[in-house]
C-alpha positions as CSV (number, residue, x, y, z in Angstrom):
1,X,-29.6,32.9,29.3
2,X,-30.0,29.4,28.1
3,X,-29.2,29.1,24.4
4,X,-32.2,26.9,22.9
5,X,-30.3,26.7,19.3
6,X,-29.6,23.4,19.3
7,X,-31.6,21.5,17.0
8,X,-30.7,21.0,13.0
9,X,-32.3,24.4,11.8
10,X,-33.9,22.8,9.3
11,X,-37.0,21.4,10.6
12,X,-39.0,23.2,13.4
13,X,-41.2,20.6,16.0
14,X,-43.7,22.1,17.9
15,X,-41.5,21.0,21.0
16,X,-38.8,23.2,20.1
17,X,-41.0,26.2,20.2
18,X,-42.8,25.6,23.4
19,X,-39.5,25.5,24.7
20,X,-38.9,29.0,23.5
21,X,-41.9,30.2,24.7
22,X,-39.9,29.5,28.1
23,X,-38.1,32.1,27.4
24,X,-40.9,35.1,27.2
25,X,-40.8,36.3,30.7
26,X,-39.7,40.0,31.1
27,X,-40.5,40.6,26.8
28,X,-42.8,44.0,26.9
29,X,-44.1,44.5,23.6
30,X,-45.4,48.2,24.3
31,X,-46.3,50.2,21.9
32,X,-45.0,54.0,21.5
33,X,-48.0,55.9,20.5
34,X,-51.5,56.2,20.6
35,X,-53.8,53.7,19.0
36,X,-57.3,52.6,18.3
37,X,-58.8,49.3,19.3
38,X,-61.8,47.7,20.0
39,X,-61.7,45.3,22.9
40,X,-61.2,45.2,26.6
41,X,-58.1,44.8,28.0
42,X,-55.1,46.3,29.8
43,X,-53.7,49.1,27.5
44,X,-55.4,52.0,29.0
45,X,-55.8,55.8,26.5
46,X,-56.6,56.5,23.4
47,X,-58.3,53.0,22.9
48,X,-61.4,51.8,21.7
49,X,-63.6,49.0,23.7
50,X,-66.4,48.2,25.5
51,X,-66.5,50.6,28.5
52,X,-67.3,52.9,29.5
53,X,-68.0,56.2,27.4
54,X,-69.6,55.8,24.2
55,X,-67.8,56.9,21.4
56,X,-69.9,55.5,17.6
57,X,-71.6,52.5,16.0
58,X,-69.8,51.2,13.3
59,X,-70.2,47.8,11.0
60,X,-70.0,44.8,12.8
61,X,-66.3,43.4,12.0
62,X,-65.3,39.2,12.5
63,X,-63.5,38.8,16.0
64,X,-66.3,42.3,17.6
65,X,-67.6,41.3,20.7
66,X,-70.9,40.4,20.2
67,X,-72.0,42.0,23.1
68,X,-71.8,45.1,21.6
69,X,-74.0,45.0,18.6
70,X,-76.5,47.5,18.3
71,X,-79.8,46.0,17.3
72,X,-81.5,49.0,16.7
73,X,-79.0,50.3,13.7
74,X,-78.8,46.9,12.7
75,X,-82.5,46.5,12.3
76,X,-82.6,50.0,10.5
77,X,-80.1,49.6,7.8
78,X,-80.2,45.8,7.6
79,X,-76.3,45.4,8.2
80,X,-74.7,44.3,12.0
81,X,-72.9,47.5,13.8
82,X,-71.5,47.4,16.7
83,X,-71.2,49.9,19.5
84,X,-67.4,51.6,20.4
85,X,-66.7,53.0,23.7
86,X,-63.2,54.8,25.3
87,X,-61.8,52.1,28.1
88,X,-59.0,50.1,28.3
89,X,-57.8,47.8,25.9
90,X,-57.1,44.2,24.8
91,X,-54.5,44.8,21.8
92,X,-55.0,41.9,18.8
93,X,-51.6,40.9,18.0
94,X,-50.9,39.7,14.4
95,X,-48.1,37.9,13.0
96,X,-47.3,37.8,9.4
97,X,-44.4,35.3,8.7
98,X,-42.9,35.2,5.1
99,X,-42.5,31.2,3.8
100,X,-41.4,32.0,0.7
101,X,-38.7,29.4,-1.0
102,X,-35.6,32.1,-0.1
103,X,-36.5,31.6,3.5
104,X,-35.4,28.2,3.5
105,X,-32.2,28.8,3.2
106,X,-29.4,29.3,5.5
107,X,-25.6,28.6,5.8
108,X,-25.4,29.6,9.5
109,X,-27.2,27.5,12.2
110,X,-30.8,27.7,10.7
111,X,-32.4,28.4,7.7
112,X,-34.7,32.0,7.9
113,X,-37.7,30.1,7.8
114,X,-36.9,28.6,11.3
115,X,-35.3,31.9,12.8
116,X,-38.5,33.5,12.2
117,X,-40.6,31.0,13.9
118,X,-38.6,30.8,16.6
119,X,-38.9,34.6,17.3
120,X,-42.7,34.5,16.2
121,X,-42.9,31.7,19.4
122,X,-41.0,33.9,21.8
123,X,-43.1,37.3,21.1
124,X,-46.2,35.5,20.5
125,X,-46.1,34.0,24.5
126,X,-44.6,37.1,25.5
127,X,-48.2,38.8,24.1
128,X,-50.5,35.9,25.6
129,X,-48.8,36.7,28.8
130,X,-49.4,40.7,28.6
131,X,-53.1,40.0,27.9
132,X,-53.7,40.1,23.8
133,X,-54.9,38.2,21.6
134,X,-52.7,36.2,18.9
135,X,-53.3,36.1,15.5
136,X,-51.2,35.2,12.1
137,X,-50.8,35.1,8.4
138,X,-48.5,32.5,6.7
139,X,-48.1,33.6,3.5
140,X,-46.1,32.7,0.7
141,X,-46.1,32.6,-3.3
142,X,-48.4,29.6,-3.7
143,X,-52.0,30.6,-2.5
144,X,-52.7,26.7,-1.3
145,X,-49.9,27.7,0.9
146,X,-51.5,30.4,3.1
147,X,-52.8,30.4,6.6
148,X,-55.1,32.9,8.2
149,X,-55.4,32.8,12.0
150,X,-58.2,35.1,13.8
151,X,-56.9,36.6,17.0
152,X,-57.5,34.2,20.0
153,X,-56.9,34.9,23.6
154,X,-54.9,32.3,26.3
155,X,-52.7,29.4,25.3
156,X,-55.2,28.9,22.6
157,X,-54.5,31.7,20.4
158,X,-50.2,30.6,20.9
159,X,-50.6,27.1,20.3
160,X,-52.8,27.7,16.7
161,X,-50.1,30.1,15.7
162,X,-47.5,27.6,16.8
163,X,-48.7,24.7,15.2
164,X,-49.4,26.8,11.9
165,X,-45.4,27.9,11.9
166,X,-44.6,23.6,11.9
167,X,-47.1,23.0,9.3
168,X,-45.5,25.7,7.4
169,X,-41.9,23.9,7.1
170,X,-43.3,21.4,4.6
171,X,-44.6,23.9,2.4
172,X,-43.4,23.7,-1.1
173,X,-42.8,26.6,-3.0
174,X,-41.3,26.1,-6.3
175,X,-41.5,29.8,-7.8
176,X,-40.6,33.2,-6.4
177,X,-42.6,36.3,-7.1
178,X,-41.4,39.6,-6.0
179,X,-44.9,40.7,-4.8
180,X,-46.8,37.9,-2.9
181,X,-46.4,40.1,0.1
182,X,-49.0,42.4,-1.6
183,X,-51.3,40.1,-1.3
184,X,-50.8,39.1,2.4
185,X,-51.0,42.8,3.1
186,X,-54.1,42.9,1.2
187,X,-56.0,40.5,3.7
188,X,-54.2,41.9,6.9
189,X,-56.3,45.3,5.8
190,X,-59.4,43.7,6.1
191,X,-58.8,41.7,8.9
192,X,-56.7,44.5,11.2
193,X,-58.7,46.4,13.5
194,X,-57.2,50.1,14.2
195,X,-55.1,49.5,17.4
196,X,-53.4,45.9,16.6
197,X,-49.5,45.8,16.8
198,X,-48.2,43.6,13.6
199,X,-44.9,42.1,13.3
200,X,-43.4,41.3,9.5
201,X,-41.2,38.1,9.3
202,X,-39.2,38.7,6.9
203,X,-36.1,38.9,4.4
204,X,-38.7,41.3,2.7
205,X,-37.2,40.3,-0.8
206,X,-40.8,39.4,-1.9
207,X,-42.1,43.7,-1.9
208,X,-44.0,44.4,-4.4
209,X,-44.7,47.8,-6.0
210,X,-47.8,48.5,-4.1
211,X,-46.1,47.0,-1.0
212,X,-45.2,50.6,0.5
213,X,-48.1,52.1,0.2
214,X,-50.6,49.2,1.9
215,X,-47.4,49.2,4.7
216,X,-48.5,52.6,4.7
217,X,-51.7,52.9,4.9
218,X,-51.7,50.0,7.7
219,X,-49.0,52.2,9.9
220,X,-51.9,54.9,10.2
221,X,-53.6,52.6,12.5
222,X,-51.2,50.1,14.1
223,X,-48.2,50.0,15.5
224,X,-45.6,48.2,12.8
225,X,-42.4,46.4,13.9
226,X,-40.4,44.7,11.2
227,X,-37.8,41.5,11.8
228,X,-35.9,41.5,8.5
229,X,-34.1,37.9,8.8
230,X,-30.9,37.2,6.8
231,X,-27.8,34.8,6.6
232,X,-24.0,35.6,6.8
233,X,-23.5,34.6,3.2
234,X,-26.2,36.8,2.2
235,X,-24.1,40.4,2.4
236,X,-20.8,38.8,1.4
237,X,-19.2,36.0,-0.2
238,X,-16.9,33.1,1.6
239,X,-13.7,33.4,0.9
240,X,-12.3,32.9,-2.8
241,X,-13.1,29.7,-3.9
242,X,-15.7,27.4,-5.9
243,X,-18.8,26.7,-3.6
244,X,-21.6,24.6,-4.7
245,X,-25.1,25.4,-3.9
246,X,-28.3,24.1,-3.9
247,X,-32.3,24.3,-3.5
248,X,-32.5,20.7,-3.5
249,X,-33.6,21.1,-7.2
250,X,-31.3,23.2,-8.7
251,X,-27.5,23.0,-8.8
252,X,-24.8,26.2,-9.3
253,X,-21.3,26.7,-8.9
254,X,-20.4,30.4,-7.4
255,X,-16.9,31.2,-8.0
256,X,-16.0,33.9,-4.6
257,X,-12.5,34.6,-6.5
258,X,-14.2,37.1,-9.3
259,X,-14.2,40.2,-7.7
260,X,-16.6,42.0,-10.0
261,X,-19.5,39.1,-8.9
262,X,-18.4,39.8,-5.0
263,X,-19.1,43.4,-5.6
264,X,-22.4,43.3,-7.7
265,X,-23.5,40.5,-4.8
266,X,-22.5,42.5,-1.9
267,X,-23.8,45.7,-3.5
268,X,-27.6,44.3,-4.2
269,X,-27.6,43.1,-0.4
270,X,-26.5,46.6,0.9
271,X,-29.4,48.4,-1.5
272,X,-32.1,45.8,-0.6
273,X,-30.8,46.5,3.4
274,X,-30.7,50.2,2.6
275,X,-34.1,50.4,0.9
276,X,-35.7,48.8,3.7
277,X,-34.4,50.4,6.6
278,X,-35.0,53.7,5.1
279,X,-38.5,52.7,4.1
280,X,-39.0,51.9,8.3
281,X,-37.2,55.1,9.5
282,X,-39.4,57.2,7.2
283,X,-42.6,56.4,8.6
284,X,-40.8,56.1,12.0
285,X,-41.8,52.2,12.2
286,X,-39.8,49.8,14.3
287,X,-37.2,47.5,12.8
288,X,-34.9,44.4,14.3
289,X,-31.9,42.7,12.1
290,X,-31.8,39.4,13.0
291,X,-29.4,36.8,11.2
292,X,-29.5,33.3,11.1
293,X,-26.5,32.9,13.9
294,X,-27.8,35.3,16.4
295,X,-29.1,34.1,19.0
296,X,-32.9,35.0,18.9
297,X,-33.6,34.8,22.4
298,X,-30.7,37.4,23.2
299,X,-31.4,39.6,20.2
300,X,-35.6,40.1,21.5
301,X,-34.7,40.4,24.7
302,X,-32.3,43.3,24.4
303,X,-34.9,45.3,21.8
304,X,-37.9,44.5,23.7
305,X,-37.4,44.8,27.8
């Protein structure tokens, strides 16, 4: 396989991704149990849609076919429902990409921010070309900061999404808080429909205390896979010496020859790694490592044909 890596990892260009989208053919992104949705499409049992055996009315949600509304509940209780029926399904596809200031940062090949769109081009083309719709949330500390993207079908739902992940490499995020993932979680519940399959982009440092219950509460419905995203010199120090770093604001000095700061750094990576894999094998939700060197192409490809 060609190796697409090649640009400065810092910056992402809408060119780059297209050219990873090149790369989708022979991605399945199938989901391994039953589900509810609401659209017609090509994932056949246990679905919701528009075909052929009625199954309820229900209020009318954004993205519903409008088709479907049912005028005569709608005139009673003076709120839009919609009609359900059992067929085969169209799955909405959501992506929900973490921007937040740690992940733009990255001592190997690209910073996380990039790996993540990167990936998010690759799987997003490899669900336009299975049929579903594409659909996002950018979120990140600063609420300015955050995009919301409906489900689209064709190239149309991609190249929103795409363009959204290169607008999001200028953000500027100049405080972390540990639970501004709540709050993206908090939208994705109303937005969802039962049946979508959501992907987390993320080095998941930003969960909050409420974040494993709405992760939860969402798994009940969907199909979850999470991408945690990490660099090298996340789990372990280089070797002992003084290493300056930056966030292009801040300045600090790490000394890798105390032994006792190795340990204590290497030991909160391990817990944080621990707690989240745990968390995902629990509720028997899918999870990918992906670090900033791997290649992501080769990495997807291997957990997803």
């Amino acid at each position: 396989m060609t190796n697409q890596d090649n640009t400065n990892g810092v910056h992402i260009s809408l060119e780059e991704l297209i050219r990873y989208c090149w790369q989708a053919p022979g991605l399945t992104l199938a989901s391994r149990k039953q589900v509810l949705t609401t659209m017609g499409g090509i994932h056949h049992s246990g679905f919701r849609g528009h075909g052929i055996d009625f199954l309820e009315t229900r209020r009318y949600q954004p993205g519903d076919d409008i088709r479907t509304i049912d005028w005569r509940v709608t005139a009673r209780f003076k709120k839009t429902h919609t009609k359900v029926f059992c067929e085969e399904r169209e799955r909405p596809v959501f992506f929900l990409v973490d921007y937040g200031p740690q992940m733009f940062f990255g001592t190997q090949k690209a910073f996380k921010s990039v790996v993540a769109a990167r990936a998010v081009a690759l799987l997003a083309c490899a669900a336009k070309d299975q049929g579903d719709r594409v659909g996002g949330l950018i979120f990140s500390p600063e609420p300015k900061n955050f995009r919301q993207l409906r489900p689209e079908g064709g190239q149309r739902g991609v190249s929103h999404l795409l363009q959204a992940m290169v607008d999001g490499t200028s953000m500027q995020n100049s405080v972390f808080r540990e639970d501004y993932m709540d709050s993206a979680l908090i939208r994705l519940q109303r937005i969802a429909h039962p049946g979508s399959l959501i992907f987390i982009f993320s080095d998941f440092q930003a969960m909050g205390t409420n974040t494993e219950q709405r992760l939860s509460q969402l798994a009940r419905h969907n199909h979850i896979v999470g991408v945690f995203i990490y660099d090298r010199l996340e789990p372990e120090l280089p070797p002992p010496g003084l290493y300056d770093i930056s966030d292009g604001k801040q300045a600090l000095t790490i000394n890798s020859a105390d032994s006792q700061l190795c340990q204590r750094y290497q030991t909160q990576f391990n817990q944080r790694r621990t707690y989240i894999t745990t968390f995902f094998q629990q509720r028997r939700l899918q999870l990918l490592s992906l670090a900033t060197d791997d290649s992501v192409c080769d990495v997807l490809q291997h957990s997803f044909t």
